[in-house]
N, C-alpha and C positions, 0 to 999 in steps of 0.2 A: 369455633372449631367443633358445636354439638351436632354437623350436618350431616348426621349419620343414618337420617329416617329413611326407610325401605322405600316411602316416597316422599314426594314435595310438590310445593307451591309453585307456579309462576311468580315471576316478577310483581305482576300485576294485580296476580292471585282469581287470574279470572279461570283455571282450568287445576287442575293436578298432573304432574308431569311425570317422567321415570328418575328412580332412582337406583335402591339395589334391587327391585323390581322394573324390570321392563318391560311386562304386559301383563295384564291384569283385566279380570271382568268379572259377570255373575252372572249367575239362572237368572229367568224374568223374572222371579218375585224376590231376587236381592237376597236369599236367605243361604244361599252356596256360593264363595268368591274362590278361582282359583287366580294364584299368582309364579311370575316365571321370575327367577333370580337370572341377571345376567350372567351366561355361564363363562366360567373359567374365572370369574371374582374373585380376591385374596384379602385375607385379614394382613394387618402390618408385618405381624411376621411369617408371611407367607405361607401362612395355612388356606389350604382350601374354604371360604366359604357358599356352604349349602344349607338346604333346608335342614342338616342335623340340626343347623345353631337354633333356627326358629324351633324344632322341637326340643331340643333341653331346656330352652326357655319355658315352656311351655309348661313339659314334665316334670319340670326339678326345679325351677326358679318361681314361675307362678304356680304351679302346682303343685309346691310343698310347703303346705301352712307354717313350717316355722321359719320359713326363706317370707313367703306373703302369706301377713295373715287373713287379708278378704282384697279379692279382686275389683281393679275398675269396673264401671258397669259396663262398657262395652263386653268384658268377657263373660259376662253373666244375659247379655242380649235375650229377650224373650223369656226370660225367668230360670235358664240355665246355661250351663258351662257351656262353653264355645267350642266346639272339635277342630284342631287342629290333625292336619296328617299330610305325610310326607309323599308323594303321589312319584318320583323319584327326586336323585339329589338337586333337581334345580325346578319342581313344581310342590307346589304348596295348596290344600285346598282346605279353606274354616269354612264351617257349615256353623249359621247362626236358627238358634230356635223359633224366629220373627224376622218378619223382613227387615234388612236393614240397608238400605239405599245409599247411606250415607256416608258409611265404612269407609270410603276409598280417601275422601275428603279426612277422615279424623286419624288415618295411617300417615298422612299428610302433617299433621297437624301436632300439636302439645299434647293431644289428650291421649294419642301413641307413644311419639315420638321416636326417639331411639336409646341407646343404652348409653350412649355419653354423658347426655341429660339426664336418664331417668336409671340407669342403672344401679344406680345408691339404692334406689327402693324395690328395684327388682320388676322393675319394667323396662319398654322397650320394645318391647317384640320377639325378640334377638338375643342372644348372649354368644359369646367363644369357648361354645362349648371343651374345645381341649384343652384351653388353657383352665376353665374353673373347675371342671372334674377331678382336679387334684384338691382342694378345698370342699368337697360337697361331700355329707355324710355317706350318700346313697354309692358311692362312688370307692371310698377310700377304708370306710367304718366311722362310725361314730365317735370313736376312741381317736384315733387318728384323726382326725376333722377337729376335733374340740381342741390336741392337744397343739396342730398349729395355732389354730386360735389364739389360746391361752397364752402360748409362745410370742405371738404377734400382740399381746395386751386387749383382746378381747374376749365378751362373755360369752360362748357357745360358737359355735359354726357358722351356725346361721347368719348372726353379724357378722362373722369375719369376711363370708362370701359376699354380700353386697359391698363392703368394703373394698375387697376385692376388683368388683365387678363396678368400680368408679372411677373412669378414667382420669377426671381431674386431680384423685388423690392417689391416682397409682400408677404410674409410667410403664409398670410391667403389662397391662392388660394389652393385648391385641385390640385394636380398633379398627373401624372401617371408613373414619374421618380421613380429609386432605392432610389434617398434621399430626405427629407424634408429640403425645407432653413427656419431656424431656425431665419439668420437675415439677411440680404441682401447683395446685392454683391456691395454696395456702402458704407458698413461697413469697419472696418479695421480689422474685421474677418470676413468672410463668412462663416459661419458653417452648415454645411447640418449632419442630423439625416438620418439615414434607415426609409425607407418608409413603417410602417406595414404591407398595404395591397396588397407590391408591388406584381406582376403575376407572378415572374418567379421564379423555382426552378433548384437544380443542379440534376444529374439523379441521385441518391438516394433521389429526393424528399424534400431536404434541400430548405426553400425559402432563396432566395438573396437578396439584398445583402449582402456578408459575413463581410464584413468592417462595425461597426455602427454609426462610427461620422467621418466625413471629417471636417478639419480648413484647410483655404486658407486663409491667413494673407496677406494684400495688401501692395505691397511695391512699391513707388515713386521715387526710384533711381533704374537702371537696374544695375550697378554695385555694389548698396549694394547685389541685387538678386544673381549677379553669384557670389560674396564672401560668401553668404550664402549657395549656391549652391556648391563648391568648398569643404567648411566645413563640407559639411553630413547633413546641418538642416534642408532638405525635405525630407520626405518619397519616394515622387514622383515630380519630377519639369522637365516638356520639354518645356514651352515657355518661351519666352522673353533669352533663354540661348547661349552664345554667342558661335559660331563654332570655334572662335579664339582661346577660351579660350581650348579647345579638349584635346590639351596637358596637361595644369595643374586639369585640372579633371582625366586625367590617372593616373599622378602621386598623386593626392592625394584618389583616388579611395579607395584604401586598408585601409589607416588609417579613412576614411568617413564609412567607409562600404556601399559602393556604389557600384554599372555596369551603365554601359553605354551602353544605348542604342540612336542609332541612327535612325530616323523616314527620309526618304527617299519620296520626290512627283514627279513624272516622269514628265520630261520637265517642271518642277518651275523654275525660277528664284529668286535671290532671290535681286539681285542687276539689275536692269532693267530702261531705262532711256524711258520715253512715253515723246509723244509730242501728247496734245490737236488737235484733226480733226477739234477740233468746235468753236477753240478759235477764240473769236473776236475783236483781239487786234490791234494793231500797222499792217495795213496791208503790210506796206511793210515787215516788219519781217513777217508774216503771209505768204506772199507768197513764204518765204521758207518752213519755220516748216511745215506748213499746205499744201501747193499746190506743193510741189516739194520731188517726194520721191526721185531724185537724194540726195540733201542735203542731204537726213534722211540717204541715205546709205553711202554718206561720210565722213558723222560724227560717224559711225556704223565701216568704215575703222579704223580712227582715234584713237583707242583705243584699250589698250594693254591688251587684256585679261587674258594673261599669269600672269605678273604683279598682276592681281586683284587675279587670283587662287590659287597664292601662298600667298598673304596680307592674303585674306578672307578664303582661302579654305584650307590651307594646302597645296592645290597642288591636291586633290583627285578631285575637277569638272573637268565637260567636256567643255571647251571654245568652244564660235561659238556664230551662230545669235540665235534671238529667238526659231527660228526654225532649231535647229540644227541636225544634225541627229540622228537618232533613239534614240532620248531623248524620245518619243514619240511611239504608234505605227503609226500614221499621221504621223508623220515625216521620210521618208525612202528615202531621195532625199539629197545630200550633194550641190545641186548648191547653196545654201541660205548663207552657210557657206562659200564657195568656192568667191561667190560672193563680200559677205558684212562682213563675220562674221569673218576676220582675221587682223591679221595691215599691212594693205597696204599705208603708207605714200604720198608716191609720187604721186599715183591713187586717194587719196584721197584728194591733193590738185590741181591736174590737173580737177577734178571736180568742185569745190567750184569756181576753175579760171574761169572755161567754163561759171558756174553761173551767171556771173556777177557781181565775190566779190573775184577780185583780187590785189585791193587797199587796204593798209594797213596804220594805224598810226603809230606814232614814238614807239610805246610799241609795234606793231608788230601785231595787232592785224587786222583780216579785216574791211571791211567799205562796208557800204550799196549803191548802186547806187545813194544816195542822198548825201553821206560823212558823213552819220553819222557812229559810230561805231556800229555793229551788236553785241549785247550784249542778249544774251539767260537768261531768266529766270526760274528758275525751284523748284520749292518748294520740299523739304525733309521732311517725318515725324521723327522723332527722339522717342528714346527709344523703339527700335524692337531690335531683338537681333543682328540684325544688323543694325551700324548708320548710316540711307542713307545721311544723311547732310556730315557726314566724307568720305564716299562714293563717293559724289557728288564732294567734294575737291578734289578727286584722277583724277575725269572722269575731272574737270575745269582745273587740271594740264596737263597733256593728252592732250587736245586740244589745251589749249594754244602753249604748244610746240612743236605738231606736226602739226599744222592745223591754226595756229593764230584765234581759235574761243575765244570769249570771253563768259563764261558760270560765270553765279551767282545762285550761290543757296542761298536757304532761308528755314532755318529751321523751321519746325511747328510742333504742336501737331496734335495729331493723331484727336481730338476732331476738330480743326481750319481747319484742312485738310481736315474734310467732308463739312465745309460749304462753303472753296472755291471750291471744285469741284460740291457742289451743285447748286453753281452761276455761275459754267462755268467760272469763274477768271483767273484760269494758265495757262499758256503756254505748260506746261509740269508739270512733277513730276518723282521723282527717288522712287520705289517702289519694292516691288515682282510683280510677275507675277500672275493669276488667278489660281485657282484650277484645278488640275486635275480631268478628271470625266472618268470613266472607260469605259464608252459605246460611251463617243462623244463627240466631240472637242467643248468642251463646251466656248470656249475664243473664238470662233465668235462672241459670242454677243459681242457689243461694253462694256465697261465700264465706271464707270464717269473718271477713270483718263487719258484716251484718247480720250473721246468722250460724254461727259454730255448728250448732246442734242440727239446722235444716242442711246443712252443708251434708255432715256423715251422712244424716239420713238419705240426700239425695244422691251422693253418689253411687247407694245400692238402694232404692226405693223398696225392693223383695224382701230385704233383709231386717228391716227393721218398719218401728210405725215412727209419726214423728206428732209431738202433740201440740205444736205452738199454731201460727195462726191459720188458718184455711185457706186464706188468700195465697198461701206461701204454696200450700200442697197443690194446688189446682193449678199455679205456674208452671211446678216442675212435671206434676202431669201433663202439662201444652207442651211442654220442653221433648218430654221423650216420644210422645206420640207426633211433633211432628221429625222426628228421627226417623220413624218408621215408614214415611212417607217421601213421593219424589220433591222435586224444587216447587212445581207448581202447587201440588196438593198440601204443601205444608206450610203453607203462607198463613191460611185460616186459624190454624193452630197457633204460629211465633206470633200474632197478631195479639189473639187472647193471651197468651203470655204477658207480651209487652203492655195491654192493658191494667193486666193486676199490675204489676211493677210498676208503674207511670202512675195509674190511682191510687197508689198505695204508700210511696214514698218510704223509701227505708234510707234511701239516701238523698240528698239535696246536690243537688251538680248546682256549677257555677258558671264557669266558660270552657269551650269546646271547639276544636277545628284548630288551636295553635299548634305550634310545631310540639310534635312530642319528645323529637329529640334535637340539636343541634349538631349536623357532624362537620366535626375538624378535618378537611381532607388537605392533605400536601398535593399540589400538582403536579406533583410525578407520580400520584397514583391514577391509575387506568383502571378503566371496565367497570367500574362502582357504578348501579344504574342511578340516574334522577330523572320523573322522582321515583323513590322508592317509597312504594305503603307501607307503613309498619304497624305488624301484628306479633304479640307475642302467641296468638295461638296458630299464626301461619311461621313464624320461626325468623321474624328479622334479624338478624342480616342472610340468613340463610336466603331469603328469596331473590337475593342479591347472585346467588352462585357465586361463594366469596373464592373458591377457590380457582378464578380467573381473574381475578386482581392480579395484574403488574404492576411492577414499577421502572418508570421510563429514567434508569439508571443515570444518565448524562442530563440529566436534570438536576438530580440529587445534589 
């Protein structure tokens, strides 16, 4: 129900489509976009929406440092703040200080999105405006703002407005989604209603969505989920579902009244081992993880891909390095593979020797130039539909026996996992990989689970310096500079990008091209495309246009 972006994706993801914008363009050099909101639009509770909302958000939401306190970079485009202005109630025109070509594709995209999703932090684009102006200092006083706050159990205004301004945790917000949350998605049902006044119709004119109530029931064991799943007890279920399990969803398919669909992300991982750029730990271990990409590639030897494709995949991924080939359209080069991304035993401990870590203890394991034992830390989240902690046993076996590495992993919640990586804590982490983005090799930017510290830095590059390795700086330099360019001209750029990244290994991929998600569909659901690409920075299921899902009732 986050399908509230001003635009979106195709199915396909081969174009950008309308959303609560239905035309849109720019000057020839991309640095002036005007956009037209479909007129006579309604928020849920039938408030007019116009271009006010995009400028309260603007002025009062991203614009008041104790609401955000440093903007995406898109708003800072060319080294300064992006002018929005209200041109009348249903035209909109940002003038960016650089060209920026790209714009239309990332209003599309995660790195916009909308305010269902991103509204907790104060992005979006968008807000309702008359619903949050009773909540906003600038609006009511200071005094008054704090002290619903306070009232409401939190600390100053400011939080209380993103609070506010978070559909999932607040049913009172207006929205511009197909459904209303009835009760929040920290219930043990989430129940979303059709949205009366939502915009869109089918071409007879019918409005959408055609489904009137969604229940998302919350469940705390993933194995009770794929036994439920197994059984037929969702309508619709694709995350958290296990690829392992592929086989006995076939066979029980028929008596569930189920299909199976498979949701497919070009060049994902889904089992991927990173090693921390920025970690500040024990530096003689540091001077491998971190300062030696020979190690990263001998440990990348080290490991039996095959093994994991047939465990995890069936046997149907593609094995190789992260950057394997043509997982990708970036990727069209096999030396990555050829190199690092197959099991070479032997090459990969005539490495580790040359290293300086060819002493061993009585368990067989190596030893650091000082005699201590080289023992790798690596934190796993658990309960994804894959268990990277069980994952991580397979990779800790693996090297022990082929490579005498000694690897401990450490199980965590997904919730524990962001705040060690927001402290820069780990060494490493066993994860997926970053989202595919259709127009550009969007995993140059660093991330926290490889690089906490190049991560802040890159997503304001103006605002800060960043002093870890060069390699890293000169990526995300390729990264923005080819922003600034069309599709063709910025090929040369995501190119060199993709070569540091690939030379440089921060992370080791494993297999690639299997299914990323498994969906439980009941057969009386309708209009659900196959296949569908799935991209978390194109917005799946949203590229789906969920809210034309029916259901062929006399089936049920």
């Amino acid at each position: 129900n986050w399908q509230d972006r001003s635009l979106a994706w195709a199915t396909d993801y081969s174009s950008v489509v309308p959303k609560i914008f239905d035309e849109w363009g720019s000057n020839a050099d991309h640095t002036v976009w005007e956009f037209h909101i479909r007129e006579g639009i309604r928020w849920s509770d039938g408030d007019p929406m116009t271009t006010a909302d995009y400028m309260f958000w603007y002025e009062h939401i991203a614009g008041n440092k104790e609401v955000v306190k440093s903007l995406p970079f898109w708003m800072n485009w060319g080294g300064e703040v992006a002018k929005f202005e209200a041109v009348d109630d249903y035209n909109l025109r940002i003038t960016f200080a650089d060209s920026f070509p790209i714009f239309a594709e990332f209003i599309a995209s995660s790195t916009v999105a909308g305010p269902t999703s991103s509204g907790r932090k104060g992005m979006g684009m968008y807000a309702p405006s008359h619903y949050l102006e009773q909540f906003h200092a600038e609006f009511v006083g200071v005094d008054a703002a704090n002290k619903l706050a306070e009232d409401a159990g939190f600390e100053g205004w400011a939080k209380y407005i993103l609070n506010r301004n978070d559909a999932p945790l607040n049913p009172d917000v207006p929205v511009m989604t197909p459904w209303l949350n009835i009760t929040t998605i920290a219930d043990p049902q989430w129940i979303l209603e059709r949205n009366p006044y939502y915009y869109a119709t089918d071409n007879e004119g019918n409005q959408l969505p055609y489904i009137d109530r969604v229940v998302l029931t919350m469940t705390e064991d993933n194995n009770v989920l794929n036994l439920n799943a197994i059984a037929g007890q969702y309508d619709l279920q694709y995350r958290h579902t296990k690829f392992a399990n592929y086989p006995v969803f076939q066979e029980n398919a028929s008596k569930g009244n189920y299909r199976i669909q498979l949701f497919r992300a070009p060049g994902r991982h889904q089992t991927t081992i990173y090693f921390n750029m920025d970690w500040a730990g024990d530096p003689e271990i540091a001077a491998y993880t971190v300062d030696s990409v020979d190690f990263r590639k001998a440990l990348s030897m080290a490991i039996d891909r095959e093994q994991i494709n047939e465990v995890y995949y069936l046997g149907v991924g593609q094995e190789g390095s992260y950057c394997a080939q043509g997982s990708t359209v970036w990727y069209d080069d096999s030396k990555w593979d050829d190199e690092f991304g197959v099991l070479r035993v032997d090459e990969a401990n005539k490495i580790l020797d040359g290293l300086g870590l060819s002493e061993k203890d009585s368990s067989g394991y190596r030893l650091l130039p000082s005699g201590e034992r080289l023992t790798l830390e690596l934190v796993a989240p658990t309960n994804y539909h894959i268990d990277h902690s069980e994952f991580g046993e397979m990779i800790s076996q693996m090297w022990k026996e082929n490579v005498g590495i000694d690897l401990q992993v450490q199980p965590v919640s997904k919730a524990l996992l962001g705040e060690i990586e927001a402290g820069n804590e780990h060494m490493g982490e066993i994860n997926v990989t970053g989202p595919f983005f259709p127009v550009l090799e969007s995993r140059l930017l660093p991330s926290t689970r490889w690089g906490p510290l190049a991560k802040q830095w890159a997503d304001d590059p103006t605002a800060s310096e960043y002093g870890g390795p060069e390699w890293i700086v000169g990526m995300v330099e390729d990264y923005y500079a080819a922003l600034a360019k069309g599709p063709a001209e910025r090929v040369d750029d995501v190119q060199s990008g993709v070569n540091a990244l690939c030379d440089n290994v921060p992370y080791i991929g494993t297999v690639t091209g299997a299914a990323e998600r498994v969906g439980i569909v009941k057969n009386y659901v309708r209009n659900l495309p196959y296949p569908l690409p799935f991209s978390v920075f194109g917005g799946t299921p949203g590229n789906a246009f969920i809210e034309t899902l029916s259901l062929a009732t006399q089936e049920r």
